[in-house]
Structure formats: structure tokens, C-alpha cells
N, CA, C and O of each residue as an XYZ file, in Angstrom:
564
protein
N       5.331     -1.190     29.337
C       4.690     -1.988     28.319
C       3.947     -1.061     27.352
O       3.065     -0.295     27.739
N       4.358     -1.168     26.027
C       3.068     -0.875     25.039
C       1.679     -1.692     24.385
O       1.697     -2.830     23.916
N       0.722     -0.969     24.469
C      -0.183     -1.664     24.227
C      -1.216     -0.347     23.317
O      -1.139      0.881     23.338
N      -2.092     -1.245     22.615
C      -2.969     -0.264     21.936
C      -4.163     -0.108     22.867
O      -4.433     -1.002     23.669
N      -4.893      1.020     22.780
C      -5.713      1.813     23.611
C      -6.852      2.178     22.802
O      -6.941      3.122     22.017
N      -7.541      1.473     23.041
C      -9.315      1.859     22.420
C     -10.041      2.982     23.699
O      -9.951      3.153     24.915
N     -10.717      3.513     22.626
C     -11.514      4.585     23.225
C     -12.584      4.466     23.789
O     -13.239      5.439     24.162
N     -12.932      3.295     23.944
C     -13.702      2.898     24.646
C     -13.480      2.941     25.986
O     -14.422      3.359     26.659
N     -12.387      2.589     26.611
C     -11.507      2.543     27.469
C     -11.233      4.071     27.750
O     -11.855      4.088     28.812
N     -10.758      5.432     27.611
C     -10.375      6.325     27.591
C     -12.146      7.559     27.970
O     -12.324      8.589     28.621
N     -12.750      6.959     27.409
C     -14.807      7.771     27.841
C     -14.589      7.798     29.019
O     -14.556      8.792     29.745
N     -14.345      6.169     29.429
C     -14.795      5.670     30.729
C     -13.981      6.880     31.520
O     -14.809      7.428     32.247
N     -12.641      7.532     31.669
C     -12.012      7.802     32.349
C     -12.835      9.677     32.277
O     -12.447     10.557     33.046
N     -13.551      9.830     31.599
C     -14.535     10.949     31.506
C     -15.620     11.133     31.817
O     -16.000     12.117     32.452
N     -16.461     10.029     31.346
C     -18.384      9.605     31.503
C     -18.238      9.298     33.041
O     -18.858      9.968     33.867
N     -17.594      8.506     33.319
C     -17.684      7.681     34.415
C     -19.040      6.939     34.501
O     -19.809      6.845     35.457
N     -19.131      6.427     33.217
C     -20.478      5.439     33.847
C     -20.112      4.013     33.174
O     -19.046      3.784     32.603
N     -20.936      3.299     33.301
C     -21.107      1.795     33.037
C     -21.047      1.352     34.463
O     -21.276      2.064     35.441
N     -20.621     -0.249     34.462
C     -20.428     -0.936     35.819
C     -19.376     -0.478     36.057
O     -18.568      0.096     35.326
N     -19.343     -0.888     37.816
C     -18.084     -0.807     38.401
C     -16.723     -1.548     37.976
O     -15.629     -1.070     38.276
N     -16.901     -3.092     37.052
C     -15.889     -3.863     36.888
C     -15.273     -3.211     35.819
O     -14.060     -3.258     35.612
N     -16.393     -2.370     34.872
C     -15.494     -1.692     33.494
C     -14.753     -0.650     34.141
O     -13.624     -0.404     33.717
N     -15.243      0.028     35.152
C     -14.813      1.789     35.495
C     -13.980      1.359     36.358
O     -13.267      2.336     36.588
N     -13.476      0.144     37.243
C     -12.031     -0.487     37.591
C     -11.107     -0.850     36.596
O      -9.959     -0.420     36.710
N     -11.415     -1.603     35.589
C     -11.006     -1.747     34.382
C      -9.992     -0.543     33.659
O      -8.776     -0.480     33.473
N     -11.227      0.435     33.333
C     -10.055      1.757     32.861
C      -9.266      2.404     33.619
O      -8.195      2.909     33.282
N      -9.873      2.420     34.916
C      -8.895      3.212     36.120
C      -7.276      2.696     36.545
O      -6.379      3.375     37.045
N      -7.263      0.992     36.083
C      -6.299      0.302     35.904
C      -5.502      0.968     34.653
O      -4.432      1.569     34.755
N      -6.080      0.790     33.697
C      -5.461      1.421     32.576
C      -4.712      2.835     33.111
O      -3.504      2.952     33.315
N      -5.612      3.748     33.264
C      -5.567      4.811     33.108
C      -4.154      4.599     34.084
O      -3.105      4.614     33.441
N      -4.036      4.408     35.532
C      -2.796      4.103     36.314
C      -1.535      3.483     35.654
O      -0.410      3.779     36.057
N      -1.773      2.507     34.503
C      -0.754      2.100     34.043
C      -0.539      3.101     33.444
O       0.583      3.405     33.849
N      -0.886      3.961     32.633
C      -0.059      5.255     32.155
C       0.629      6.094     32.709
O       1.803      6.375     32.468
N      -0.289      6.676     33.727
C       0.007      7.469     34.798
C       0.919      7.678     35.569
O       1.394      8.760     35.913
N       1.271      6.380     35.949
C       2.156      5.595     37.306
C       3.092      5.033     37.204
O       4.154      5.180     37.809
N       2.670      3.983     36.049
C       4.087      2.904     35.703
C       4.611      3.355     34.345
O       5.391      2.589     33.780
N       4.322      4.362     33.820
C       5.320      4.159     32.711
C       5.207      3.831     31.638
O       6.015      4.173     30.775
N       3.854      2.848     31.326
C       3.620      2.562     29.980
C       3.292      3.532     29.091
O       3.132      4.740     29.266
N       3.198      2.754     27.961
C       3.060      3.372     26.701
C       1.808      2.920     25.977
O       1.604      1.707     26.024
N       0.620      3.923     25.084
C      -0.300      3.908     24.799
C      -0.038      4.496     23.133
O       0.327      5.541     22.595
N      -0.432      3.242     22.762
C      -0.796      3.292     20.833
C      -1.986      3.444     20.651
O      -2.803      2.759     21.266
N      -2.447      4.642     19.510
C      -4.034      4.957     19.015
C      -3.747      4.991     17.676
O      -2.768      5.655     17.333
N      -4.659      4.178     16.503
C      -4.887      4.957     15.773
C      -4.960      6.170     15.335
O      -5.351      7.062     16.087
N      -4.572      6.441     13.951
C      -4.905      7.872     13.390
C      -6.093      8.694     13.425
O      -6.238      9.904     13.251
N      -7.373      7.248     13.837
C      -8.954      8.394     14.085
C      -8.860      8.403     15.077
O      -9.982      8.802     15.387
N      -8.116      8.201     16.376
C      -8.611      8.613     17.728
C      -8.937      9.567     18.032
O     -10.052      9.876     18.453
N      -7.687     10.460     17.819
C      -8.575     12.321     18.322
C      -9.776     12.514     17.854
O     -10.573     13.130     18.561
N     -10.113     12.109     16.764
C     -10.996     12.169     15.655
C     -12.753     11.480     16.732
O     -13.893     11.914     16.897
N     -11.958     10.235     17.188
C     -13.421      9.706     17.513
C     -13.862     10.399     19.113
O     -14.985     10.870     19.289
N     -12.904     10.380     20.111
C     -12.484     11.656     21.339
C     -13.487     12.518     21.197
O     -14.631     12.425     21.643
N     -12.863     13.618     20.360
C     -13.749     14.323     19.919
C     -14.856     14.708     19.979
O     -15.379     15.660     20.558
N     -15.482     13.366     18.895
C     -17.324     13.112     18.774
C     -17.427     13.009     20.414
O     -17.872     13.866     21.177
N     -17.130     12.297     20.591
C     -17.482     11.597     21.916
C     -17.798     12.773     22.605
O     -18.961     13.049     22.901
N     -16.459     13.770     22.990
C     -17.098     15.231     23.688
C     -18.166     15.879     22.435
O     -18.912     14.912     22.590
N     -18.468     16.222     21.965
C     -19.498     16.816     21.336
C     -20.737     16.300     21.577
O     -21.731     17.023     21.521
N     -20.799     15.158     21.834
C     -22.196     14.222     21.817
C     -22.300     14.570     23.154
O     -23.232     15.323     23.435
N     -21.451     14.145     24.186
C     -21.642     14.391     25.698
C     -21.738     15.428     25.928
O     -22.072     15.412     27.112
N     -21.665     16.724     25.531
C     -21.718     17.995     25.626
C     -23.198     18.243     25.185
O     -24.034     18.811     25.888
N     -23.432     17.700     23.817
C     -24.342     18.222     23.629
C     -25.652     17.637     24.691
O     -26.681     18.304     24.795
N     -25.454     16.191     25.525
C     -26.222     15.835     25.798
C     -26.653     16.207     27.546
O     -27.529     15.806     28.313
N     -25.657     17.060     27.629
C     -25.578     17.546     29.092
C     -25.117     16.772     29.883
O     -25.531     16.749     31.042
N     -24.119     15.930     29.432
C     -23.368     15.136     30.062
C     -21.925     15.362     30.656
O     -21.335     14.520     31.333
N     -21.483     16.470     30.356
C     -20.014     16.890     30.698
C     -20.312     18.692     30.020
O     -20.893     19.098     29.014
N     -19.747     19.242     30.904
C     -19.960     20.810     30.295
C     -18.314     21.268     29.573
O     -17.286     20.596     29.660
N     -18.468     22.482     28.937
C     -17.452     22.688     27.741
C     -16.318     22.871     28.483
O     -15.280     22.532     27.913
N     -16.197     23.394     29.801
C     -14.779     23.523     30.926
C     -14.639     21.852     31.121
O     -13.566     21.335     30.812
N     -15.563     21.150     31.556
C     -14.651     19.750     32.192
C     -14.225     18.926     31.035
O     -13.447     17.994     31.237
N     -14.838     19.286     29.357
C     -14.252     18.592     28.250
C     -13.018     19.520     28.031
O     -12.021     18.867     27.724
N     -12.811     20.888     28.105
C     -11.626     21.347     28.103
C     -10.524     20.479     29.189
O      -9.481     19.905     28.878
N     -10.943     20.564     30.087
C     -10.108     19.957     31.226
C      -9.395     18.383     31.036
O      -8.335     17.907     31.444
N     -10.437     17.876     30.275
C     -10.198     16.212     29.520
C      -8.950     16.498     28.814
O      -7.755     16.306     29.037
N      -9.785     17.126     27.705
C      -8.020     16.984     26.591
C      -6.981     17.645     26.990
O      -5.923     17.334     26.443
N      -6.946     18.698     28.001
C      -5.708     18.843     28.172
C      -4.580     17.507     28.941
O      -3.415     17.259     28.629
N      -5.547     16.758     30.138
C      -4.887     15.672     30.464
C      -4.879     14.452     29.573
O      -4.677     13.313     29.994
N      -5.131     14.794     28.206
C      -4.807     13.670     27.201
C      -3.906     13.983     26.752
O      -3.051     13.120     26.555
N      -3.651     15.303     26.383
C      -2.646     15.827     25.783
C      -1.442     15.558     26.512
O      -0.297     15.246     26.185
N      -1.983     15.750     27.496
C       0.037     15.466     28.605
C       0.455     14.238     28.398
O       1.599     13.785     28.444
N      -1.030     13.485     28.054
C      -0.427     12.144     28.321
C       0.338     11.212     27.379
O       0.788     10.069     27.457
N       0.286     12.420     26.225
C       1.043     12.194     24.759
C       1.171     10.705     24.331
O       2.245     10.113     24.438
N       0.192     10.188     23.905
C      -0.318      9.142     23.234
C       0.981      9.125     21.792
O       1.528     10.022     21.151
N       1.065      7.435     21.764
C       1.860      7.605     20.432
C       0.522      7.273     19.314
O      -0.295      6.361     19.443
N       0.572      8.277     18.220
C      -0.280      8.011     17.174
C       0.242      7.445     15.829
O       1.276      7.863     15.308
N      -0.772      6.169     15.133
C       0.066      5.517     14.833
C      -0.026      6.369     13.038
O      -1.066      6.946     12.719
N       0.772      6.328     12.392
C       0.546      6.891     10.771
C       0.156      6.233      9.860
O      -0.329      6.762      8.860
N       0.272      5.004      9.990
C      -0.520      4.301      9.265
C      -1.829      3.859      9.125
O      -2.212      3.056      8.275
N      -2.593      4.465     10.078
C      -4.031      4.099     10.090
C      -4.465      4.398      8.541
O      -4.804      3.372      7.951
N      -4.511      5.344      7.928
C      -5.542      5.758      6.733
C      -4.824      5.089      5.221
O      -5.437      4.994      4.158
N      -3.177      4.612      5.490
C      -3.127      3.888      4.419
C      -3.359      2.284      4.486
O      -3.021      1.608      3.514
N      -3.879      1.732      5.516
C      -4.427      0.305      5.667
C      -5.972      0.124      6.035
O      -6.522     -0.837      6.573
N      -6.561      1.454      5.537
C      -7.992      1.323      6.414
C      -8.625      0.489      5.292
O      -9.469     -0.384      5.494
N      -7.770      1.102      3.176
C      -8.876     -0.130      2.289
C      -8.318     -1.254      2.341
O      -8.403     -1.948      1.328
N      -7.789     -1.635      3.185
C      -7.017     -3.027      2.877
C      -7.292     -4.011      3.951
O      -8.423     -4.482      4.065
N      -6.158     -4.409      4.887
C      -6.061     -4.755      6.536
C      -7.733     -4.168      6.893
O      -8.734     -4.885      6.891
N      -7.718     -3.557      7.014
C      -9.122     -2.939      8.216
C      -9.770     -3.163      7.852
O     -10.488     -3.944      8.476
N     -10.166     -2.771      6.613
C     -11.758     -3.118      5.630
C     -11.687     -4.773      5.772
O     -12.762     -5.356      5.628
N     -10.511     -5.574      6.043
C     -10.979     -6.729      5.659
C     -11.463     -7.519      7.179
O     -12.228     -8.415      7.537
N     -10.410     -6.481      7.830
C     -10.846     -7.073      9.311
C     -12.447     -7.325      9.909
O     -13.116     -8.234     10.400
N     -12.624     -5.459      9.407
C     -14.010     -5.010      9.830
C     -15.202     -6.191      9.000
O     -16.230     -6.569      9.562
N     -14.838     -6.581      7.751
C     -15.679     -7.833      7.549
C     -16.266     -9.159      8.207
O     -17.285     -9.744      8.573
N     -14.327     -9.226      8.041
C     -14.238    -10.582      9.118
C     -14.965    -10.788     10.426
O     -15.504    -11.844     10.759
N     -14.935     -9.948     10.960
C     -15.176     -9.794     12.631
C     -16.541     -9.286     12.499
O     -17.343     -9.841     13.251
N     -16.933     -8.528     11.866
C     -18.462     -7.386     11.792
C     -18.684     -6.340     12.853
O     -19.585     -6.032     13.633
N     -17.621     -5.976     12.582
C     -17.066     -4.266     13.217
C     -16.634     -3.700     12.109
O     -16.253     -3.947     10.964
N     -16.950     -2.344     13.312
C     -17.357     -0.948     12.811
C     -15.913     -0.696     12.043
O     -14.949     -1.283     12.536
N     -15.656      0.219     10.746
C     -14.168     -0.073     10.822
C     -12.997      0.743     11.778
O     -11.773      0.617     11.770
N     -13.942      1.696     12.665
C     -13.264      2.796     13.494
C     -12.554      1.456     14.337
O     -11.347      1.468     14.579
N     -13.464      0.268     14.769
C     -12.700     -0.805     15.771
C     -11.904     -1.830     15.447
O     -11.041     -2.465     16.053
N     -12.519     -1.879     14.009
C     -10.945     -2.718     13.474
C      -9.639     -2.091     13.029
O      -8.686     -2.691     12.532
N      -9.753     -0.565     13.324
C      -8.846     -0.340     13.238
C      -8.258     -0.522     14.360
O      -7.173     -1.028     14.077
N      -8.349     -0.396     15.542
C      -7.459     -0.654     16.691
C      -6.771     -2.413     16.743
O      -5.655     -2.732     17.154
N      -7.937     -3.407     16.145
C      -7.487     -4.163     15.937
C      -6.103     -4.835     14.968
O      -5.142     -5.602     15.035
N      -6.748     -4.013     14.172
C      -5.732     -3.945     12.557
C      -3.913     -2.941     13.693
O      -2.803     -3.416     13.931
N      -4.163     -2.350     13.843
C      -3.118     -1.846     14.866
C      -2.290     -3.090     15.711
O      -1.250     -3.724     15.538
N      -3.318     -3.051     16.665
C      -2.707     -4.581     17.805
C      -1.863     -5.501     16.989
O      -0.697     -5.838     17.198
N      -2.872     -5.936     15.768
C      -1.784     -7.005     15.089
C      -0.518     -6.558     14.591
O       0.549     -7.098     14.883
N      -0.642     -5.583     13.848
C       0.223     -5.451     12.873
C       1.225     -5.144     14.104
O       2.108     -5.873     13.652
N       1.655     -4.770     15.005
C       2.432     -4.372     15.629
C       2.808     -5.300     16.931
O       3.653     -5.072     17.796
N       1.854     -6.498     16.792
C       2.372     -7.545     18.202
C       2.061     -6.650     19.358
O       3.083     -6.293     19.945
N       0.733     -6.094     19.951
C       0.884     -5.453     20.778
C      -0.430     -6.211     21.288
O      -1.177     -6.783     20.494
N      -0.700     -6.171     22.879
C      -1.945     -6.330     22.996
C      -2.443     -4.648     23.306
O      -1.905     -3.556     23.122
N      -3.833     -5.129     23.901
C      -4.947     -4.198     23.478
C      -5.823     -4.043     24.293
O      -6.506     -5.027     24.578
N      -6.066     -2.900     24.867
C      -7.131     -2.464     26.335
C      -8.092     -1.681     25.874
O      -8.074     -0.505     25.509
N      -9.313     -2.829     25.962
C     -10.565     -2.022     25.381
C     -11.702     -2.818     26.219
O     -11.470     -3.790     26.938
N     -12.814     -2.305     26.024
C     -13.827     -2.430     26.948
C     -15.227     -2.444     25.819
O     -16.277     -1.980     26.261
N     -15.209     -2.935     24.501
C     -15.450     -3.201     23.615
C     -15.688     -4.623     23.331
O     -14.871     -5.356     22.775
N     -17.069     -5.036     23.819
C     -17.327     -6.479     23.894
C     -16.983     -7.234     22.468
O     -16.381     -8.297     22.621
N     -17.256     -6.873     21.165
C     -17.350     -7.216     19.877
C     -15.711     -7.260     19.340
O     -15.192     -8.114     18.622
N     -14.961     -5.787     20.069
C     -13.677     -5.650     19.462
C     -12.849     -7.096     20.464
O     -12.092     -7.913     19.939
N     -13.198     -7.097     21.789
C     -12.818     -7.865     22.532
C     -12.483     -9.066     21.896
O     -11.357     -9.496     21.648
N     -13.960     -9.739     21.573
C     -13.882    -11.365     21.023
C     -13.184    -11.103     19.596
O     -12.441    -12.020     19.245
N     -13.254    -10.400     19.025
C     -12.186    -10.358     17.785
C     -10.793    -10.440     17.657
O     -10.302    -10.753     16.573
N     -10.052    -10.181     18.698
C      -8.828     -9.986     19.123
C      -8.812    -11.119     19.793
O      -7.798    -11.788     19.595
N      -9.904    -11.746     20.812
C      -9.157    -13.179     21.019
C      -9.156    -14.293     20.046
O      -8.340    -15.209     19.939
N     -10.416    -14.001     19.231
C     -10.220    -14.859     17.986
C      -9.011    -14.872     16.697
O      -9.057    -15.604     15.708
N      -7.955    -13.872     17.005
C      -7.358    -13.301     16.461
C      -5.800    -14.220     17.108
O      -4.819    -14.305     16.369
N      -5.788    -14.674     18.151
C      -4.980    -14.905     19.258
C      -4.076    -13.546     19.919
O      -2.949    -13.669     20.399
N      -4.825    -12.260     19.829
C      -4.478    -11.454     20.537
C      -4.866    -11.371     22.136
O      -5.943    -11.871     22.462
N      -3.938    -10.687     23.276
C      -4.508    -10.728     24.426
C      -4.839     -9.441     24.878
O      -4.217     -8.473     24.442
N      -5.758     -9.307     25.713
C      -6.491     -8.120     26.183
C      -5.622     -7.960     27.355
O      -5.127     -8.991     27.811
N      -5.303     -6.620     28.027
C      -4.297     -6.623     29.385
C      -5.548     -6.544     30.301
O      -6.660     -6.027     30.196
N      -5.051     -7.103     31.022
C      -5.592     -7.389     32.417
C      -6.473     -8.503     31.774
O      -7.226     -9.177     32.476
């Protein structure tokens, strides 16, 4: 199955924090990649937002510069399809999404993704969540 993949979802499999039902949540995910075969759609800012994410956790003494090395290399294997159209629908689709909904537009873009492509969408993103069901998109699991 393909589905789009928020990064919200993808921390978890790094930070390891929040509750237990979210950090079952991604570990599911993370296995459906892993294990069965699926397929994982990101936006064009993902690496982009990844990234921050290690820099902030780094800087905050939350993960040291070997176990964020150690991260992206098992992202990298896990060769994410990235999508190309993120930055020519971000003034259009996204900006209008991110209105609609009142998200950030980094999360309507995953949304703006899901739709345009009939895919659902594994995120752990309470705000992106209800947007996508208001959307009649479905969240996996």
C-alpha cells in the first residue's frame, strides 16, 4: 500500500517520546515499511523539515550527532518516494488548504499530497488529522 507519511510520525521513530498509543502507532508504521512492503509518499519539504527536527534535538541534548547520523542513514535505505510537486502547488492547493483547515502550510502540504493523489495518510498530527477527515480522507490504522 501507498500512503503519505507525515513527519510527525517518522520523530516518533527517533525521539521516542509521547504516549505509548502514538509510539505503537509509528512503530506500526514504521513495520509497514520495513516488513510488508509498503510504500511511503513525502512531500518536497520533508528532508527539509527531518532535518530541523535533528538540529533542534541535537541542539537540545536530545539525540547526539552519531545517533542523528545513524537516523538518516536508515531513512535513506528506506528510500521514500518524494513527491515534485510540492513547491509548484504550495501558492495555490496548499496555501488554500492551510487556510481552510488553519495549518501550518508545511501540514497542508502533506494534506494537499494525500488528496491530490487518493492516498491516505499516517500522521500523528492532531490538527492535520481532523483536516483530512474533514476532507473525507482516511488515516491508516
Amino acid at each position: 500500500m501507498r500512503f503519505v507519511l507525515d513527519n510527525s510520525v517518522v520523530m516518533r521513530w527517533l525521539l521516542k517520546d509521547g504516549s505509548a498509543e502514538r509510539l505503537a502507532y509509528a512503530a506500526k508504521v514504521l513495520d509497514r515499511l520495513a516488513n510488508l512492503g509498503d510504500e511511503a509518499v513525502v512531500p518536497g519539504i520533508w528532508a527539509l523539515e527531518v532535518a530541523n527536527v535533528l538540529v533542534k534535538a541535537q541542539a537540545m541534548g536530545l539525540v547526539t550527532e552519531a545517533r542523528a547520523a545513524e537516523f538518516v542513514g536508515l531513512l535513506r535505505d528506506m528510500a521514500f518516494e518524494t513527491d515534485t510537486e510540492t513547491a509548484a502547488r504550495a501558492l495555490g492547493d496548499t496555501l488554500q488548504l492551510a487556510r481552510r483547515f488553519k495549518l501550518s502550510v508545511y501540514d497542508a502540504a502533506y494534506l494537499e499530497l494525500a488528496l491530490r493523489n487518493g492516498l491516505p495518510l499516517a500522521t500523528l498530527d492532531d490538527d492535520l488529522n481532523l483536516a483530512f477527515a474533514q476532507t473525507g480522507g482516511h488515516v491508516i490504522f
